[in-house]
C-alpha positions in Angstrom: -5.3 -11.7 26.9 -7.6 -9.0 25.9 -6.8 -5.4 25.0 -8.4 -4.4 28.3 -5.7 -6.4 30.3 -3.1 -5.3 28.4 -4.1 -1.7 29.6 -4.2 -2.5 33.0 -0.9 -4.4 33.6 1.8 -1.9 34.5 4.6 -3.4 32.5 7.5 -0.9 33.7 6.4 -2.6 37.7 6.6 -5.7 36.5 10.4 -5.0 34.7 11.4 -3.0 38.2 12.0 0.3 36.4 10.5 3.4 36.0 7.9 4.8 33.5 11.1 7.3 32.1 13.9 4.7 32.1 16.2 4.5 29.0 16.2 1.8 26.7 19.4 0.6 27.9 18.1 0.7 31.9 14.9 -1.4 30.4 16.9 -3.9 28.5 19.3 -3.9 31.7 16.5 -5.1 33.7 14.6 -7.5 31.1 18.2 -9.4 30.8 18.1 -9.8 34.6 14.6 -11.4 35.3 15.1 -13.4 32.3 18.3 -15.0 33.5 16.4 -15.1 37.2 13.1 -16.8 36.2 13.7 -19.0 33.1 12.8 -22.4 33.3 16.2 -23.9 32.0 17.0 -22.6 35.5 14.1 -23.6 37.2 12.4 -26.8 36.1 9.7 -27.7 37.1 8.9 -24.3 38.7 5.8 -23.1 36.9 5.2 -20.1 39.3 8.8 -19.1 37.4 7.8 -20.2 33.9 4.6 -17.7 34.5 7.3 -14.9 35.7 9.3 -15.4 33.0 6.5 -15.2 30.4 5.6 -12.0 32.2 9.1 -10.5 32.0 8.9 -11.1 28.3 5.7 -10.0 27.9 6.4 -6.7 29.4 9.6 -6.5 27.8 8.1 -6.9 24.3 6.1 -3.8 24.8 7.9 -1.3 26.2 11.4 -2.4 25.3 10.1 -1.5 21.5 10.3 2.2 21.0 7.0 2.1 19.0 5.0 -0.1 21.1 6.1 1.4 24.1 4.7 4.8 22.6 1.5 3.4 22.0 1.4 1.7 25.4 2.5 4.8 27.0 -0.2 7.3 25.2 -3.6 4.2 25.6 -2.5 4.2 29.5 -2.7 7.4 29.2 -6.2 7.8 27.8 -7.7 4.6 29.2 -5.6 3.2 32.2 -7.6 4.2 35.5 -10.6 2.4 33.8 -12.4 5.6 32.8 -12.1 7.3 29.2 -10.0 10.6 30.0 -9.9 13.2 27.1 -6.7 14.0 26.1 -4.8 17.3 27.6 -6.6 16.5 30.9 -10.2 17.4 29.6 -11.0 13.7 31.5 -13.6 16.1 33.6 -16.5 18.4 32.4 -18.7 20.5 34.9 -17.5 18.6 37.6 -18.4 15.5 36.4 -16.2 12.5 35.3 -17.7 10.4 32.4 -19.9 8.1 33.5 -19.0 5.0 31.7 -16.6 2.5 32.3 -13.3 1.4 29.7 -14.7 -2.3 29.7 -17.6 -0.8 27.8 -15.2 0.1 25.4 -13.2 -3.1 24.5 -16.2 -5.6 25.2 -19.5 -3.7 23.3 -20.4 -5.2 20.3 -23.2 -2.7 18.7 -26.2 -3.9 16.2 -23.6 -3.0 13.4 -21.7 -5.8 14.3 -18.6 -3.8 15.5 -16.1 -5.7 17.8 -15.5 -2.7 19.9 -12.5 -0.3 20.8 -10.3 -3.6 21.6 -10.8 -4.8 17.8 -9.3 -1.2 16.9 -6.4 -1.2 19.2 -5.8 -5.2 19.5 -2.9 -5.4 16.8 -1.0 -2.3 18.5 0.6 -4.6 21.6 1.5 -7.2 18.7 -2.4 -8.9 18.6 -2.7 -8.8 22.2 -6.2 -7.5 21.8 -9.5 -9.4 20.9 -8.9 -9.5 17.1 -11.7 -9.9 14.5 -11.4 -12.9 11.9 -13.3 -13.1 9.0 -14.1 -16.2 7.2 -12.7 -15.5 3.7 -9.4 -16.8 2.7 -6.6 -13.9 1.9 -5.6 -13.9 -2.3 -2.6 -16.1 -3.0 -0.1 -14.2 -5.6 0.6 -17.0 -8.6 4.1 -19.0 -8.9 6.7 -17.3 -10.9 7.9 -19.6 -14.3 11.0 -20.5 -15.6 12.3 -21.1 -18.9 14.9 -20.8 -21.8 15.1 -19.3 -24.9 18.1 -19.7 -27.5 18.1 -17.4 -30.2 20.4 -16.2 -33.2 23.6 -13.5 -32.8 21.3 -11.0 -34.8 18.3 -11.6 -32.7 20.5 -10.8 -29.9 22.1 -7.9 -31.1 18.7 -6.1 -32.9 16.0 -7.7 -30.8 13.2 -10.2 -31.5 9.5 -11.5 -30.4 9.6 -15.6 -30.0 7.0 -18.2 -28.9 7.0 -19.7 -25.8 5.1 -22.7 -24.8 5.0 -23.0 -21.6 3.4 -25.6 -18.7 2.2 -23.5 -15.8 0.2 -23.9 -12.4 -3.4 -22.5 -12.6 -7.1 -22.7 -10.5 -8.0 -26.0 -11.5 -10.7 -26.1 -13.7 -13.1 -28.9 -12.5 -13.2 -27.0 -8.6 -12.8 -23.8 -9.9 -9.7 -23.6 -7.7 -12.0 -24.3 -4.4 -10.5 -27.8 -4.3 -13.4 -29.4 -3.2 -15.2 -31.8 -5.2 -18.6 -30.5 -7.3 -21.4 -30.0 -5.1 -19.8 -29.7 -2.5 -18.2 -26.1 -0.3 -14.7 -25.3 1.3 -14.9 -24.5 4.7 -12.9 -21.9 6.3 -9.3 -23.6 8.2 -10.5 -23.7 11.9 -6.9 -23.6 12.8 -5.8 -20.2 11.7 -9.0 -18.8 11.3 -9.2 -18.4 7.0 -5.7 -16.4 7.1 -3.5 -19.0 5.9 -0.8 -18.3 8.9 -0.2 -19.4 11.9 2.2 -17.7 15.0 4.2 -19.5 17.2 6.1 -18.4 20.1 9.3 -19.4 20.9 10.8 -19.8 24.2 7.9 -17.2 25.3 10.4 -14.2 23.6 10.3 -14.4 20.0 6.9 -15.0 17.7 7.1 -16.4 14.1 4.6 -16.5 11.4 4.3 -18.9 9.3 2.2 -21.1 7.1 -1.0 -22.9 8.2 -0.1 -26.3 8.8 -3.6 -27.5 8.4 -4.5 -25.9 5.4 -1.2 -25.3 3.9 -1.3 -21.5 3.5 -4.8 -21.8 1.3 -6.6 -21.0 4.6 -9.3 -23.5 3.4 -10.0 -26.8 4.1 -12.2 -29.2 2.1 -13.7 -32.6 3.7 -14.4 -34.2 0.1 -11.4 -33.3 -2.0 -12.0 -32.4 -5.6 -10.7 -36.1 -7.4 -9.1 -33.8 -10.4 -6.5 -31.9 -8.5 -6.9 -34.2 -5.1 -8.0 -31.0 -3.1 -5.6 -28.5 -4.0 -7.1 -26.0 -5.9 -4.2 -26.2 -8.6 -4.0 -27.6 -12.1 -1.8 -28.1 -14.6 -2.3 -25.1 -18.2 -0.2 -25.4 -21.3 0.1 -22.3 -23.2 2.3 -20.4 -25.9 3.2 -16.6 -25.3 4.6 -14.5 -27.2 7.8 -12.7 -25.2 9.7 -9.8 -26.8 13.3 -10.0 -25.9 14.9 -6.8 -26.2 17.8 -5.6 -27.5 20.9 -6.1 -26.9 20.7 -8.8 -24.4 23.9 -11.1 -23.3 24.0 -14.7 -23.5 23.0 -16.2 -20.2 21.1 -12.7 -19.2 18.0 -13.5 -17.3 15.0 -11.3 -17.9 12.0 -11.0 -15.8 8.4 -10.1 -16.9 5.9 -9.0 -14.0 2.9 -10.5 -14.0 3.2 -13.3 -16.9 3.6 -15.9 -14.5 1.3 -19.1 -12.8 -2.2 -17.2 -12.0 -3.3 -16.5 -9.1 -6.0 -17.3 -6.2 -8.8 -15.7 -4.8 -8.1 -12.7 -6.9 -4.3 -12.4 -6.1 -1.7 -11.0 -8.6 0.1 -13.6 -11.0 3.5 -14.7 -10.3 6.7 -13.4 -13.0 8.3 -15.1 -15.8 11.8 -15.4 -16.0 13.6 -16.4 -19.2 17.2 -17.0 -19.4 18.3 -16.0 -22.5 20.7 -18.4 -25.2 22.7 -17.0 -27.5 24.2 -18.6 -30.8 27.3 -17.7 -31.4 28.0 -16.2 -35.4 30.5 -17.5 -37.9 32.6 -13.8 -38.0 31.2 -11.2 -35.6 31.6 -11.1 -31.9 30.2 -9.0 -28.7 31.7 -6.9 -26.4 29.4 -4.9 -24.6 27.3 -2.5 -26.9 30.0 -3.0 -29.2 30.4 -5.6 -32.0 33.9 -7.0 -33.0 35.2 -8.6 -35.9 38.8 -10.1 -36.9 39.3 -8.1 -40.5 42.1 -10.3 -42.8 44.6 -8.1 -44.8 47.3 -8.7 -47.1 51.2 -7.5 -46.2 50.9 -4.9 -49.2 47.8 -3.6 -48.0 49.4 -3.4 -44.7 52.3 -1.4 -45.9 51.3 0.3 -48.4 47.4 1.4 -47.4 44.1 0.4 -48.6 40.7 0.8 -49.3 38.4 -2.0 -48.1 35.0 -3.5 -48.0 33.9 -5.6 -44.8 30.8 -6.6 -43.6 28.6 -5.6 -40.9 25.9 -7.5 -39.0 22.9 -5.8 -40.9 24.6 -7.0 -44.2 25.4 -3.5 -45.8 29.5 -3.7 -46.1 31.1 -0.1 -45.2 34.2 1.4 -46.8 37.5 1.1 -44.5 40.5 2.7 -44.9 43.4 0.8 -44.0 46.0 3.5 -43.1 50.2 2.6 -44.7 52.2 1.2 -42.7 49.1 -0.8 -40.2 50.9 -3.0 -37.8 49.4 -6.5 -37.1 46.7 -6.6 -34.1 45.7 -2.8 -34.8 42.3 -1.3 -34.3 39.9 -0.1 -35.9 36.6 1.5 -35.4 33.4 2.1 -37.5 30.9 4.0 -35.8 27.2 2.9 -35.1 27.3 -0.3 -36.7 27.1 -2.3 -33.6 24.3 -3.3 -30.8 21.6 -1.0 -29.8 21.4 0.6 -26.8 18.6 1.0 -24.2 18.3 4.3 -25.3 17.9 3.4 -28.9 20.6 4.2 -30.2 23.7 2.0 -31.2 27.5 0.9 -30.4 30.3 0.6 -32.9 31.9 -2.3 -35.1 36.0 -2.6 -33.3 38.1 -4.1 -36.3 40.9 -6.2 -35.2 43.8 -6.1 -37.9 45.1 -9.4 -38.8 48.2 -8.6 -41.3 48.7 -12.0 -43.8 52.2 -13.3 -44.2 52.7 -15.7 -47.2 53.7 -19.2 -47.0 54.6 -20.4 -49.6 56.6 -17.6 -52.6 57.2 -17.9 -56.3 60.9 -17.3 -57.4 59.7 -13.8 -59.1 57.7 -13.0 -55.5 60.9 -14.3 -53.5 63.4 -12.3 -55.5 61.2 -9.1 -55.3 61.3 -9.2 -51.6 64.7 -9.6 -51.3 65.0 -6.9 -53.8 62.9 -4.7 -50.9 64.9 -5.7 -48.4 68.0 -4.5 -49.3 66.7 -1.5 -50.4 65.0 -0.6 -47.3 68.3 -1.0 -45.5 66.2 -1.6 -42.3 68.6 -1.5 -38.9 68.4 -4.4 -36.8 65.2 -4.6 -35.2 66.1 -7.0 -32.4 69.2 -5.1 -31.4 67.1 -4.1 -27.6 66.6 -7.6 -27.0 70.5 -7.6 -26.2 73.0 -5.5 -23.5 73.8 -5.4 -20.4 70.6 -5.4 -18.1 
């Protein structure tokens, strides 16, 4: 149906309503006919099918609010059949313009222009002659995926690695054409070089979709290439370096535009995505931005206070001090001495006290203890744990 039919058909007649009805009175209406004329109801009946595929048709325009907008202003410019000026200036000296709307949506000039209905054919959803042209739209390249396991440190600080990687590329014997040397694609008949094809269902609802001739490439080759068997693709091995940044999480899955499968007719190149591995260490630990790390200490150090070394991931130790009378499981923090940041900057080091009871005593240690404990007199520390409830 061309653009100049479109113009001519008075949708709002063909739904029974009015050209001001509300969108609920058009929907109202559309819901009627439908149920009235479709051809679950009336097999067999094409003079219904034909209704039915009018109903929708109508209702597809002006039951959208931006279609029926356009519909509503082109009628209003082009709808008797003679170009009209808009704010009624359709008239000058008396005299209407002598040339006729068909003009308009069927000239083709010397430039090789298609006309007005090539201009206004995709505003009723392509109902208008629509110009095709023969070169085949850029394909974006296949995004890639792979692993990379790295150290605690690497994690923690950052790190550039190697990856070698198997990807989909033009193929280099066709030069991605896919058709064998000597010999020239031609364009997909089918759907016309674009790769997609539209299909409507039960005469409401449209749905694009890939060629099924061509397979999306919009090309089709009668002698396919014998390296890639006329798809255009091949298979490209190459190592890249990736710099994972800092501070990433074990299992974190990081995505970098454009370093993907290449891609065709000009198109943009698909993403890589690595999911990141990370080896545990042998003392440190993560917990956010932070780093953690289980710090051993003697029952005298514990009571009585202390002074000590422990290490840090960059492997300068740092000076604690262990405050008297620590209790087993405490916490401790050291500032700046754990992951970086985005912002550059870094977390902390979270010391978990672990307080060391001896297991096995000499008879000088045992009697020095015992000495300590009757001195301290200490009351009965699990007297709570009893009474009434």
């Amino acid at each position: 149906m061309s653009t100049k039919d479109w113009l001519e058909k008075d949708f709002y007649k063909v739904l029974g309503v009015s050209k001001t009805a509300e969108p609920d009175e058009i929907k109202k209406a559309y819901r009627k006919l439908a149920r009235k004329y479709h051809p679950d109801s009336n097999t067999g009946d094409a003079s219904a099918e034909a209704k039915f595929k009018e109903v929708s048709e109508a209702y597809d325009v002006v039951g959208d609010a931006k279609k029926r907008k356009e519909y509503d202003e082109a009628r209003r410019l082009f709808g008797s059949g003679g170009f009209r000026m808009p704010g009624g200036a359709g008239q000058a000296g008396g005299q209407g313009f002598g040339f006729d709307v068909g003009d308009l949506f069927n000239r083709s000039g010397s430039t090789g222009g298609g006309g007005l209905g090539d201009i206004l054919g995709g505003m009723f959803g392509g109902g208008g002659r629509t110009t095709t042209t023969s070169t085949a739209r850029p394909r974006r390249g296949a995004d890639i995926e792979t692993e990379a396991t790295i150290e605690f440190a690497e994690a923690v600080n950052g790190v550039t690695v190697a990856l070698r990687m198997t990807s989909d590329e033009p193929c280099k014997t066709c030069r991605g054409t896919g058709a064998k040397y000597g010999t020239v694609p031609k364009v997909c008949l089918k759907c016309e070089g674009t790769g997609m094809q539209t299909s409507v269902q039960g005469g409401v609802f449209a749905m694009t979709e890939p060629c099924t001739e061509c397979k999306g490439r919009g090309l089709v080759v009668d002698e396919p290439c014998e390296t890639c068997h006329g798809s255009g693709r091949g298979q490209s091995s190459k190592t890249m370096q990736v710099r994972i940044p800092a501070g990433v999480q074990d299992g974190q899955r990081i995505r970098l535009k454009g370093k993907g499968a290449a891609g065709e007719r000009g198109g943009p190149a698909g993403d890589l995505y690595v999911s990141v591995h990370v080896k545990p260490h042998r003392i440190f630990g993560r917990q956010g931005e932070h780093l953690t790390l289980a710090v051993p200490v003697s029952f005298t150090e514990a009571a009585l206070g202390a002074e000590i070394k422990v290490p840090t991931l960059d492997g300068l130790p740092v000076t604690v001090r262990i405050p008297a009378g620590t209790a087993n499981g405490s916490k401790l923090r050291v500032r700046g001495k754990g992951s970086v940041r985005r912002d550059g900057s870094k977390g902390d080091l979270l010391l978990t006290i672990e307080v060391q009871v001896p297991h096995e005593l000499t008879d000088e240690q045992r009697a020095k203890l015992q000495e300590f404990s009757t001195a301290s007199a200490q009351p009965d520390l699990r007297a709570g744990l009893f009474g009434s409830s």
